[in-house]
VOBA-1610 file (N, C-alpha, C; in pm, whole numbers, padded with zeros to 5 digits, always signed):
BEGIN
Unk+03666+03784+11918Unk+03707+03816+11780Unk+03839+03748+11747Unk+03941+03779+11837Unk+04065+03676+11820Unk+04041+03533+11784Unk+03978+03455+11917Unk+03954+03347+11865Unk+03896+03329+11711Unk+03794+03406+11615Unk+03788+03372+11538Unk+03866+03374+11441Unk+03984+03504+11406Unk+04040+03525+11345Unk+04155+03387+11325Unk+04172+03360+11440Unk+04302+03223+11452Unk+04223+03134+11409Unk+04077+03090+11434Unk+04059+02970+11338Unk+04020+02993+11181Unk+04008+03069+11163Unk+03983+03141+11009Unk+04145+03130+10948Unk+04257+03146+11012Unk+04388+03133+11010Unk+04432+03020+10941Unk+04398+02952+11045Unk+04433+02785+11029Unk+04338+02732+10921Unk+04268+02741+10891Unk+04189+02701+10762Unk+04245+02762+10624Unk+04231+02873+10641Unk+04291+02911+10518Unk+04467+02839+10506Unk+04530+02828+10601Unk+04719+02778+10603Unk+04650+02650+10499Unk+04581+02527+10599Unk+04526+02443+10574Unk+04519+02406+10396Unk+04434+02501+10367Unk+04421+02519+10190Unk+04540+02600+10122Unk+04611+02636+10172Unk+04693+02690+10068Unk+04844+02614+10116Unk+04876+02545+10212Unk+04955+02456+10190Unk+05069+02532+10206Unk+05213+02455+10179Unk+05340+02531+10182Unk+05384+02629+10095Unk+05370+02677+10148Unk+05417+02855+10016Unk+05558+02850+09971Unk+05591+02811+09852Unk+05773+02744+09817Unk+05782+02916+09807Unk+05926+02942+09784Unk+06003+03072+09779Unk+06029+03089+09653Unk+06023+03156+09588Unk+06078+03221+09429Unk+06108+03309+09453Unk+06164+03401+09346Unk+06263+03492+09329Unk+06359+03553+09229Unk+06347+03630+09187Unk+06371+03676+09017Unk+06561+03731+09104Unk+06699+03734+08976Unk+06781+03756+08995Unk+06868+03901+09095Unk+06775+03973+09061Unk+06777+04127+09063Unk+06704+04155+09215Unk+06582+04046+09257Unk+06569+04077+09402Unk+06647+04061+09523Unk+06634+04130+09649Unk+06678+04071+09767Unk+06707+03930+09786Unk+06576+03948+09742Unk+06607+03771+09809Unk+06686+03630+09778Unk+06763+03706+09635Unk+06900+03653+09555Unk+06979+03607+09620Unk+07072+03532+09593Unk+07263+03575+09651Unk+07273+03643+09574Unk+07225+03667+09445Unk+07311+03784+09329Unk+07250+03908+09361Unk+07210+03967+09445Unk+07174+04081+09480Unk+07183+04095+09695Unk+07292+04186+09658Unk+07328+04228+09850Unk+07292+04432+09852Unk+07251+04379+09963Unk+07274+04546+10044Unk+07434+04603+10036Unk+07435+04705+09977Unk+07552+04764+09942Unk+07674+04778+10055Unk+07602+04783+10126Unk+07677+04836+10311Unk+07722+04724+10373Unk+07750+04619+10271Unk+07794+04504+10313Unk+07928+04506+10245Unk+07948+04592+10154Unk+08097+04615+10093Unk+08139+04748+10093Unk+08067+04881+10161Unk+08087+04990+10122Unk+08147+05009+10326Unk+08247+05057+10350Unk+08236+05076+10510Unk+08226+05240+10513Unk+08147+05295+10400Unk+08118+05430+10430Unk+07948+05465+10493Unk+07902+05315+10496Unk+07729+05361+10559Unk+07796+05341+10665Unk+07878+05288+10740Unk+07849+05299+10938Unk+07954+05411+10940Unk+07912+05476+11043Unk+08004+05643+11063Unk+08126+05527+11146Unk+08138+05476+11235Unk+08196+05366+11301Unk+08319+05336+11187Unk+08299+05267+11081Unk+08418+05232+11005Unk+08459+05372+10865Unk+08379+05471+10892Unk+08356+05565+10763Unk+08474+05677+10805Unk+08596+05711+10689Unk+08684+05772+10713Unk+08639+05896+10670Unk+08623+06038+10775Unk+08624+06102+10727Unk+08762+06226+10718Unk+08768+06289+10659Unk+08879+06390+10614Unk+08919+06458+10729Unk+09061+06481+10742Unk+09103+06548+10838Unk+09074+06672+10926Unk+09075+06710+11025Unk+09011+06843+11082Unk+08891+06861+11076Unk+08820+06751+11066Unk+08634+06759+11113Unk+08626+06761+11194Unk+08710+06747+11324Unk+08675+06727+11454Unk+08517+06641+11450Unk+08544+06531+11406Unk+08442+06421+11390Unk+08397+06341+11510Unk+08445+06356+11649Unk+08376+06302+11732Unk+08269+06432+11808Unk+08327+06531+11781Unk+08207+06623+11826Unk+08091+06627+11732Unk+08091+06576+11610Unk+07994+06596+11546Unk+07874+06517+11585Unk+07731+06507+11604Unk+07661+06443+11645Unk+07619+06300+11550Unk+07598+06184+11603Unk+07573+06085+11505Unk+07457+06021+11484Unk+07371+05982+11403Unk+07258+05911+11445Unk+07257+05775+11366Unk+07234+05671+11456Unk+07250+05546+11429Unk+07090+05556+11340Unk+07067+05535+11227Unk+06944+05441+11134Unk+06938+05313+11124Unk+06835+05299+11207Unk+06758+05158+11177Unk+06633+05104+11110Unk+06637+04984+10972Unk+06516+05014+10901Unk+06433+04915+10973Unk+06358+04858+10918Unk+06250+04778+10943Unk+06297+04621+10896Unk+06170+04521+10949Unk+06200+04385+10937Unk+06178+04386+10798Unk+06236+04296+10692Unk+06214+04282+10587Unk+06304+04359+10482Unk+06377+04527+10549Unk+06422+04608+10433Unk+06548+04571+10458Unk+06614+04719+10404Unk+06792+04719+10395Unk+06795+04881+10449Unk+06921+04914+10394Unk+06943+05054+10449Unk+06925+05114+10367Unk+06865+05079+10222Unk+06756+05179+10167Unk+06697+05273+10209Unk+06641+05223+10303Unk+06489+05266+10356Unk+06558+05432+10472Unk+06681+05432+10453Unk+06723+05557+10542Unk+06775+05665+10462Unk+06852+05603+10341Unk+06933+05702+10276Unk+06884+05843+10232Unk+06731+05843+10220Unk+06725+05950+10177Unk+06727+06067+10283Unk+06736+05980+10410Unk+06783+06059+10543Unk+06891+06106+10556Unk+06976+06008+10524Unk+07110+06048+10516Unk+07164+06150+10452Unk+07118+06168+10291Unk+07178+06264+10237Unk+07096+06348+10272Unk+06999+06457+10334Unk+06969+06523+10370Unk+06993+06588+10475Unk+07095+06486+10585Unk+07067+06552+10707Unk+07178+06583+10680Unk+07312+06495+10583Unk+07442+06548+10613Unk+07501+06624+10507Unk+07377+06692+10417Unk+07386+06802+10320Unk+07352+06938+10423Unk+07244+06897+10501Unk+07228+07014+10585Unk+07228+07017+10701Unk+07310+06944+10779Unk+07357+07035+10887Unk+07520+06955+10878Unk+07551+06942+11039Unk+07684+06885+11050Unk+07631+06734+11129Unk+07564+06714+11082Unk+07525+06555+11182Unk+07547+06429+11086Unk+07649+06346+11107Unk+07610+06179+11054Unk+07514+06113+11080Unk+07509+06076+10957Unk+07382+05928+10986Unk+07473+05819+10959Unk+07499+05688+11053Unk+07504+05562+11043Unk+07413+05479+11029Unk+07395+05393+10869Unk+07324+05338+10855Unk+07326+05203+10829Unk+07258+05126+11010Unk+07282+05027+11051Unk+07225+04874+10963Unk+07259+04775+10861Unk+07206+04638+10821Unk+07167+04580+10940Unk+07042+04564+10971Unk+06980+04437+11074Unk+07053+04315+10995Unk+07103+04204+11063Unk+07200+04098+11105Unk+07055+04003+11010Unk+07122+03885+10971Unk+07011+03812+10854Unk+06937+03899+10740Unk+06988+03994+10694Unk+06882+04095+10597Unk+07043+04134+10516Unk+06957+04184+10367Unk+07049+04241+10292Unk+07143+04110+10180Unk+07101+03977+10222Unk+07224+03851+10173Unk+07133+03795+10083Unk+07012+03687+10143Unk+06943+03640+10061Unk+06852+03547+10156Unk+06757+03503+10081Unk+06661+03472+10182Unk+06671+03322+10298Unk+06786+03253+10233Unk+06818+03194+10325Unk+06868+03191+10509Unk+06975+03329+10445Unk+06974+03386+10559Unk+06888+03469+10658Unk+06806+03499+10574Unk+06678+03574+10643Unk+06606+03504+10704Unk+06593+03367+10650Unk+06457+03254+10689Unk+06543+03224+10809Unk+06687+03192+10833Unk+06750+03136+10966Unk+06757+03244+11099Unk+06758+03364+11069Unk+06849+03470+11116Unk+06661+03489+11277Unk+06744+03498+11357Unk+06635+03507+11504Unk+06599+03673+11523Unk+06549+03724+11601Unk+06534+03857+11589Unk+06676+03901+11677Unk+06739+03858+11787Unk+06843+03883+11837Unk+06962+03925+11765Unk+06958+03826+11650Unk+07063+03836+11524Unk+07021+03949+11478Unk+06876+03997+11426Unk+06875+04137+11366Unk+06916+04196+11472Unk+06919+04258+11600Unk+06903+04340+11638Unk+07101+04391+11696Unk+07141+04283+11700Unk+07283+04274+11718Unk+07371+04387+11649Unk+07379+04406+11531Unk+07452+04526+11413Unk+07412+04660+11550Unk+07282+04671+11560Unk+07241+04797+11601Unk+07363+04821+11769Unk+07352+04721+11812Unk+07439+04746+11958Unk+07545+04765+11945Unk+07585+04678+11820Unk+07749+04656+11806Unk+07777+04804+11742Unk+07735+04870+11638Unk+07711+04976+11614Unk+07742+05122+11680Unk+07633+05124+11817Unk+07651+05137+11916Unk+07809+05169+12003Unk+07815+05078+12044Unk+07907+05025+12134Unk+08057+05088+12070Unk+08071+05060+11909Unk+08184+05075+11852Unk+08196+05236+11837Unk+08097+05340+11844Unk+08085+05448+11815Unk+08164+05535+11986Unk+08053+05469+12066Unk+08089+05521+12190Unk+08270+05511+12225Unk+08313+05418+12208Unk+08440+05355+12219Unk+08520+05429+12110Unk+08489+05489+12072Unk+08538+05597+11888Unk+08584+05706+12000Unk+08468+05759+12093Unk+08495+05846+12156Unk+08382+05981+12120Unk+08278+05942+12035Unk+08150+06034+12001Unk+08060+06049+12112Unk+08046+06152+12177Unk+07997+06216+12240Unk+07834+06227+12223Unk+07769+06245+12125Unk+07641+06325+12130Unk+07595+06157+11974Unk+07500+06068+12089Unk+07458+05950+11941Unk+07322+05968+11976Unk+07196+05934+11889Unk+07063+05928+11866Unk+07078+05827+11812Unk+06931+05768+11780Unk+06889+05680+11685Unk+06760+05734+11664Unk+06790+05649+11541Unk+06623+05681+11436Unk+06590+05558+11400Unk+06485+05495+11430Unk+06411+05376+11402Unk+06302+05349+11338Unk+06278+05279+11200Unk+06154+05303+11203Unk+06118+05145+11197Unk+05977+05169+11268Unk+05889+05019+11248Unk+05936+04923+11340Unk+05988+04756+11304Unk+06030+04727+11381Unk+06203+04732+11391Unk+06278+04817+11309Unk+06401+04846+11401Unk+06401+04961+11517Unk+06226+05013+11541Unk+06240+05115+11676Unk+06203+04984+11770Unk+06142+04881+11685Unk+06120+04793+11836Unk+06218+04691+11897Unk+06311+04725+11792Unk+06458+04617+11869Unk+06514+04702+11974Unk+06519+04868+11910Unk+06576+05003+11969Unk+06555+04989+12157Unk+06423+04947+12140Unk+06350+04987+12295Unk+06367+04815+12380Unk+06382+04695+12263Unk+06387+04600+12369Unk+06539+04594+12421Unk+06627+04689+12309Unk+06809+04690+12387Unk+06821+04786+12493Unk+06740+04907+12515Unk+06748+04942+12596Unk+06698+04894+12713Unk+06519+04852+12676Unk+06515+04798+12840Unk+06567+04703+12863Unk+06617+04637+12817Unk+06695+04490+12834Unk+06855+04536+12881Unk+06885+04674+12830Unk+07060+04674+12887Unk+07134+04651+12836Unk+07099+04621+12685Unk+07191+04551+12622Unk+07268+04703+12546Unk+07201+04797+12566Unk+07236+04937+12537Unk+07270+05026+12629Unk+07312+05069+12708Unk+07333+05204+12819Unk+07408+05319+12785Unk+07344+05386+12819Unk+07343+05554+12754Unk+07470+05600+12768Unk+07543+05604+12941Unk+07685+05645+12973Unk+07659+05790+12919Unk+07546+05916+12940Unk+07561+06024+12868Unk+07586+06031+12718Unk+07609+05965+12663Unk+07662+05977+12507Unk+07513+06013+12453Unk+07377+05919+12478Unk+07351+05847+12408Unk+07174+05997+12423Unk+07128+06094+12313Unk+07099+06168+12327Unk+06936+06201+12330Unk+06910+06124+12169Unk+06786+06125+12104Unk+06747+06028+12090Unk+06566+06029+12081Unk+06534+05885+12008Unk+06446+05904+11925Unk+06430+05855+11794Unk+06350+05870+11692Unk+06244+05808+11636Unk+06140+05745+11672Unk+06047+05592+11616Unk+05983+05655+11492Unk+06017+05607+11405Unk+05905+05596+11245Unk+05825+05489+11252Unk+05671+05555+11276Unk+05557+05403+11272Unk+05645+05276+11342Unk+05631+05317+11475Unk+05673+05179+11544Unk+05592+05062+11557Unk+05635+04962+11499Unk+05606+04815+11556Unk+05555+04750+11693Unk+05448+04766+11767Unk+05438+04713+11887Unk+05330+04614+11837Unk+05219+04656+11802Unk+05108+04594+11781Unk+05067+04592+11674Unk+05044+04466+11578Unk+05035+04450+11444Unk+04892+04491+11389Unk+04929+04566+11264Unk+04778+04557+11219Unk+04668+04450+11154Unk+04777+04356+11122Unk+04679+04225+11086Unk+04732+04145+11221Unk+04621+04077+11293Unk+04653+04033+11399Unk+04699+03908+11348Unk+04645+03823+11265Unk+04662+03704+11224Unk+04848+03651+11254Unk+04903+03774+11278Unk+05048+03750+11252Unk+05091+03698+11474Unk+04943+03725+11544Unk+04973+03629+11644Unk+04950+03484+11618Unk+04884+03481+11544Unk+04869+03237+11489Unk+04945+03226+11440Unk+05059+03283+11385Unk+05143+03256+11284Unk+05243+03122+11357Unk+05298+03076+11478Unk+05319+02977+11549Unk+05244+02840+11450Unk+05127+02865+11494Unk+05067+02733+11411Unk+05067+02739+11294Unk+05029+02842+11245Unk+04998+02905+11090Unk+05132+02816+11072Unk+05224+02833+11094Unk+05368+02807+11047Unk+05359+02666+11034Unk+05334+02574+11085Unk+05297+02416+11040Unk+05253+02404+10885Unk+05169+02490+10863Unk+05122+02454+10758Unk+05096+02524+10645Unk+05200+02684+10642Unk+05286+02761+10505Unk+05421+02776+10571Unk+05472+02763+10476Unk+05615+02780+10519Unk+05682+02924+10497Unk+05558+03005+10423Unk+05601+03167+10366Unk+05492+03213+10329Unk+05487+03353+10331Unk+05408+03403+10285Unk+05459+03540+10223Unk+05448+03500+10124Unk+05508+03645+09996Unk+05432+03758+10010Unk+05489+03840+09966Unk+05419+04019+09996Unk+05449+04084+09836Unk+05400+04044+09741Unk+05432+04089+09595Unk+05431+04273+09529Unk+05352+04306+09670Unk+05315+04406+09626Unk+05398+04563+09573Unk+05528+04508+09618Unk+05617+04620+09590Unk+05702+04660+09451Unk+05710+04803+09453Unk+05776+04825+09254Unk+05920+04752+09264Unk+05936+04735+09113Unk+06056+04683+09104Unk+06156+04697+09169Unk+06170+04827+09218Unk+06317+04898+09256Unk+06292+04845+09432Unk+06124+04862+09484Unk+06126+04787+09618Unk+06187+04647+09613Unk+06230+04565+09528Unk+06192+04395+09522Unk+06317+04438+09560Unk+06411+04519+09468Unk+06576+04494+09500Unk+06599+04544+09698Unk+06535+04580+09766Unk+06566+04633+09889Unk+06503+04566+09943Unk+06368+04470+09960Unk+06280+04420+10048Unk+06264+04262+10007Unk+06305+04208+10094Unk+06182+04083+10062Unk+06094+04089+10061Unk+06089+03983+09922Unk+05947+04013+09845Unk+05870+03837+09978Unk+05974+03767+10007Unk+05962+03646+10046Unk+05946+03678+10189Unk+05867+03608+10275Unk+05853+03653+10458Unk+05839+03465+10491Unk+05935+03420+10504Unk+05890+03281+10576Unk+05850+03297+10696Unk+05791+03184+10726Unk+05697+03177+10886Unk+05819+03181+11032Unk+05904+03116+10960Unk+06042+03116+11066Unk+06046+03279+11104Unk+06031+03355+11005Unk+06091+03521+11014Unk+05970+03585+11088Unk+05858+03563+11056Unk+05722+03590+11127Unk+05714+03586+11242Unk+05761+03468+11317Unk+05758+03387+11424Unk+05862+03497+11519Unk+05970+03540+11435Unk+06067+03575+11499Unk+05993+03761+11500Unk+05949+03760+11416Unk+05849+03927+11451Unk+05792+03954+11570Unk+05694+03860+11562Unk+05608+03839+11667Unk+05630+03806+11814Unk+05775+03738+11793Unk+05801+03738+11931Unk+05887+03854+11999Unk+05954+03914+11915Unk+06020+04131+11944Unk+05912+04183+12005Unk+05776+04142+11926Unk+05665+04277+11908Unk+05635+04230+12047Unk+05567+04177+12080Unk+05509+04049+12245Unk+05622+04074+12344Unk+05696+04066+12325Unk+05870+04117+12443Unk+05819+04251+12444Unk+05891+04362+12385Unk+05865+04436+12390Unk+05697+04516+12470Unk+05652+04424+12401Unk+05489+04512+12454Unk+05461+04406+12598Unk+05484+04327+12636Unk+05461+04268+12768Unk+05532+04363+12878Unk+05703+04392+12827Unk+05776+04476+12886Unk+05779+04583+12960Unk+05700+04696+12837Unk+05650+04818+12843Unk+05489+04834+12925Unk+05430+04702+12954Unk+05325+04711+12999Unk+05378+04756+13191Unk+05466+04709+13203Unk+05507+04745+13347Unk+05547+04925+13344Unk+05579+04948+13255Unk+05588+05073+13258Unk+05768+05057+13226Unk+05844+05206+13136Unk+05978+05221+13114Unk+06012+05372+13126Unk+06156+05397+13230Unk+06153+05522+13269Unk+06302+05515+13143Unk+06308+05586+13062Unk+06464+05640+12985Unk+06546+05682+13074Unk+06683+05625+12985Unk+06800+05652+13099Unk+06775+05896+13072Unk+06852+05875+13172Unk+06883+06026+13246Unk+06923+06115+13131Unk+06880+06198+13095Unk+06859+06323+12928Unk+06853+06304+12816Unk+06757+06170+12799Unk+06731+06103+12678Unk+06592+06150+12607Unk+06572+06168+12556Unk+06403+06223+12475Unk+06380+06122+12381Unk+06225+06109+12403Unk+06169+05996+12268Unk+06096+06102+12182Unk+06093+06048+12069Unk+05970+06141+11975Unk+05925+06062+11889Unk+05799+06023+11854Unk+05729+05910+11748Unk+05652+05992+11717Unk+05674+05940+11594Unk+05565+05973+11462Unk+05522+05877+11407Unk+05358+05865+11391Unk+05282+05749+11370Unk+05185+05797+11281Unk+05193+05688+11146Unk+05029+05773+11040Unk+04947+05692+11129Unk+04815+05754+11093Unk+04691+05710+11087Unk+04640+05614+11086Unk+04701+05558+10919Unk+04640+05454+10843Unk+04770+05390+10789Unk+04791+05255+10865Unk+04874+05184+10868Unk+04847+05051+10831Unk+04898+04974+10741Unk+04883+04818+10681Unk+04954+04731+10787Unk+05084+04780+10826Unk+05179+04734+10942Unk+05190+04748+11078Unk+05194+04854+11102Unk+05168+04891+11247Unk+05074+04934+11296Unk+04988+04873+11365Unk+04876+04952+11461Unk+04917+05092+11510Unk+04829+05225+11459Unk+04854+05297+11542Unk+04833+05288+11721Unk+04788+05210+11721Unk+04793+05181+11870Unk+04882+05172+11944Unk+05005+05136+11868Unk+05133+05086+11896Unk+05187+05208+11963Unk+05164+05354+11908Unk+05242+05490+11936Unk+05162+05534+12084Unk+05002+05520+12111Unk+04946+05547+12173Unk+05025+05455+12339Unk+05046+05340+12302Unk+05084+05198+12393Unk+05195+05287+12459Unk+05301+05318+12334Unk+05460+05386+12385Unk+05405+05487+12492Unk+05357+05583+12413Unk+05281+05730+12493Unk+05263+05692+12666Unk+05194+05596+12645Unk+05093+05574+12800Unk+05188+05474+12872Unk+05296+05438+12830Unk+05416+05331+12900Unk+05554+05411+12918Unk+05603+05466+12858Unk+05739+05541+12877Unk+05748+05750+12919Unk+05876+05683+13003Unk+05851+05855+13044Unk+06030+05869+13042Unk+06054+06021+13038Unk+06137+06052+13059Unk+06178+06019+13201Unk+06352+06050+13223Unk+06384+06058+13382Unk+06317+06170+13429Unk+06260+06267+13366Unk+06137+06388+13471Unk+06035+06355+13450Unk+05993+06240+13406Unk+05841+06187+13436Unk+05723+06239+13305Unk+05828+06284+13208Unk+05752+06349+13107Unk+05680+06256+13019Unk+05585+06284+12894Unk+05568+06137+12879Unk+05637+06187+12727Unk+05700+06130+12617Unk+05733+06137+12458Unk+05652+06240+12400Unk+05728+06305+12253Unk+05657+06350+12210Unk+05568+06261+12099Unk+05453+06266+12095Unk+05364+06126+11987Unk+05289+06231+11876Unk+05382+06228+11774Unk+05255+06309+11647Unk+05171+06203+11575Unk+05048+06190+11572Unk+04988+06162+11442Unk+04924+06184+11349Unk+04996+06144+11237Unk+05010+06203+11113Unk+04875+06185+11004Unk+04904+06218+10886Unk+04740+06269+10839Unk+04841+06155+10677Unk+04857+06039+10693Unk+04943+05963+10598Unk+04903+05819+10590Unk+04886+05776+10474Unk+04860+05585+10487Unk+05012+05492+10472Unk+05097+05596+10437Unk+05224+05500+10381Unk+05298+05492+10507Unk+05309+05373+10537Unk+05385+05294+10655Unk+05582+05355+10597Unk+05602+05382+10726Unk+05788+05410+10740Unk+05739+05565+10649Unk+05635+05666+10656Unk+05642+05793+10584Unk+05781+05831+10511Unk+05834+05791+10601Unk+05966+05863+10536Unk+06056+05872+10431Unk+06038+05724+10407Unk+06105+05709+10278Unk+05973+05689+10144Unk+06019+05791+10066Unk+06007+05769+09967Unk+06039+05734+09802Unk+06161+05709+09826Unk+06242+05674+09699Unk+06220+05552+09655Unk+06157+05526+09531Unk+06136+05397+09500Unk+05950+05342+09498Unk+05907+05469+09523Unk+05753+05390+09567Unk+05708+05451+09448Unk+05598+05381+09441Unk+05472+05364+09298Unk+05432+05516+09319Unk+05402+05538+09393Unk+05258+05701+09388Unk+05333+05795+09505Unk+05419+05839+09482Unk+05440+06004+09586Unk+05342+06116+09524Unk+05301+06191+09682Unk+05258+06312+09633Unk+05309+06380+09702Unk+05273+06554+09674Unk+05316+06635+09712Unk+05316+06646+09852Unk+05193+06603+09862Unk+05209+06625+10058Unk+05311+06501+10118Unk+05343+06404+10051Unk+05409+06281+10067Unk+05525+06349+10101Unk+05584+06469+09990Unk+05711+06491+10017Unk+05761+06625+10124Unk+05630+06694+10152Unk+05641+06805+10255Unk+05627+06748+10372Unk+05510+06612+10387Unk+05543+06555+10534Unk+05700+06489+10582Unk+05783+06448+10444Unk+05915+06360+10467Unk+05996+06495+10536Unk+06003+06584+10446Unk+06095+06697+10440Unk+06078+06774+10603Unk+05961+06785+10649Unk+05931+06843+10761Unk+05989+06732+10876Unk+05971+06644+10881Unk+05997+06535+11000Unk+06168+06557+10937Unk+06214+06542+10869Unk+06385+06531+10811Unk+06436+06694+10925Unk+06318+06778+10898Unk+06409+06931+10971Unk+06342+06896+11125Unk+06259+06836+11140Unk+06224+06874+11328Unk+06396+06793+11358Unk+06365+06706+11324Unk+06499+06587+11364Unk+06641+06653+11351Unk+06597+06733+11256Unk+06751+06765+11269Unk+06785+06915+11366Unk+06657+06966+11405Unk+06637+07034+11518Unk+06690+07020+11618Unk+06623+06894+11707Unk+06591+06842+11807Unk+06724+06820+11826Unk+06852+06750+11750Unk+06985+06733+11708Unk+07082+06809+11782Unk+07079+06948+11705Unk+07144+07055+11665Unk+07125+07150+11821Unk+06998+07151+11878Unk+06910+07253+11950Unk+06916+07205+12064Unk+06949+07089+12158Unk+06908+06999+12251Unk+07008+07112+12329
//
């Protein structure tokens, strides 16, 4: 079946030729339009001053990471929720090439995205914060897991929770493994499908350079985990995965499940969910919420901040 799909690939690249980039003023993919957290130093808890006598390094922090393609949109509505109700920060991390314009996006390697998240990291621990998580969804849970097994992250005790929203391992259109060749012959492939208010947070634009650089996280990662990954020493995973996914294979949550264990040999907790909208969580900005849209967000917003608070 692969094989056919890759030559069905290449035929269609074939006929549709180089895909040029456009772009209306008001989108991402502008210079006249940036991710806010590129001038605001109140999204990273790291540079964010807060008011005297919070005793702010005991407070617990959780690093947010969005997906390939967004901004830190895609967390906020986490943010103000978790730090309306309880005492926990959210830092909400820009993947490195995202948020500027699509130039920089088309250059930027996945290493470059994943960089903010360590440095992030690193600068928090060194703050002197005690109790950090992360929350990932898509593929910023799959940079999450290649810094850890890679080392480029170590826990040192600080480091508490882990969070995956519809993780990224295994794509749901496979076609995005030909994309190597595919890439000879489009140079992009646009994703139009999002409301206005998405265009300003997402590229609407995906060049093959950025594809290329997907695909090779997702393949690291999942070659990685095929040997099997034990978490450093009192760390917990928990993923939540819909059903019915355009982006991520649910397979991807099942893959984590049957590859990673706690240091007691436990295996993650893996819910799956009864949802078609990829990253569930956010919903601000999308065409069609429903009610259950917003009791599934609201419920995953309180386990998390459980799991937090309760550990």
């Amino acid at each position: 079946m692969k094989k056919y799909i890759f030559l069905l690939s290449i035929i269609v690249c074939i006929f549709i030729g180089c895909g040029s980039i456009e772009y209306q003023p008001e989108w991402i993919d502008s210079p006249e339009t940036r991710d806010p957290s590129l001038s605001d130093p109140n999204y990273r808890v790291s540079t964010r001053s807060l008011p005297p006598g919070t005793a702010k390094f005991n407070r617990p922090v959780i690093i947010a990471v969005h997906r390939f393609t967004a901004c830190t949109y895609e967390w906020e509505e986490f943010r103000e929720y978790a730090e309306k109700n309880s005492n926990v920060l959210v830092s909400l991390v820009l993947l490195g090439g995202h948020g500027t314009d699509i130039e920089d996006f088309k250059q930027a390697t996945w290493q470059d995205w994943q960089q903010p998240i360590i440095d992030e990291y690193n600068a928090l621990k060194q703050a002197g914060y005690k109790n950090i998580s992360f929350a990932g969804s898509s593929t910023g849970a799959t940079l999450i897991l290649e810094a850890l097994m890679s080392g480029k992250i170590t826990a040192a005790s600080v480091l508490k929770q882990i969070f995956f929203i519809d993780p990224f391992i295994i794509p749901t259109d496979k076609n995005l493994y030909c994309i190597d060749l595919a890439g000879i012959f489009i140079a992009n492939v646009p994703n139009e499908g999002g409301s206005p208010e998405e265009k300003k947070h997402w590229y609407v634009n995906r060049p093959s350079s950025s594809l290329i650089q997907l695909k090779k996280v997702a393949q690291k990662v999942e070659k990685e985990l095929k040997r099997g990954y034990i978490l450093p020493d009192g760390v917990k995973l928990t993923v939540y995965k819909v059903k019915t996914d355009d982006a991520a294979d649910p397979e991807s949550a099942l893959f984590i499940e049957k590859n990673i264990r706690d240091a007691g040999g436990n295996k993650p907790e893996v819910y799956l969910l009864d949802s078609d909208k990829h990253v569930f969580t956010r919903l601000k900005g999308r065409a069609e919420v429903t009610e259950e849209d917003k009791r599934l967000q609201l419920k995953t917003f309180a386990e998390i901040l459980e799991k937090i608070r309760y550990r």
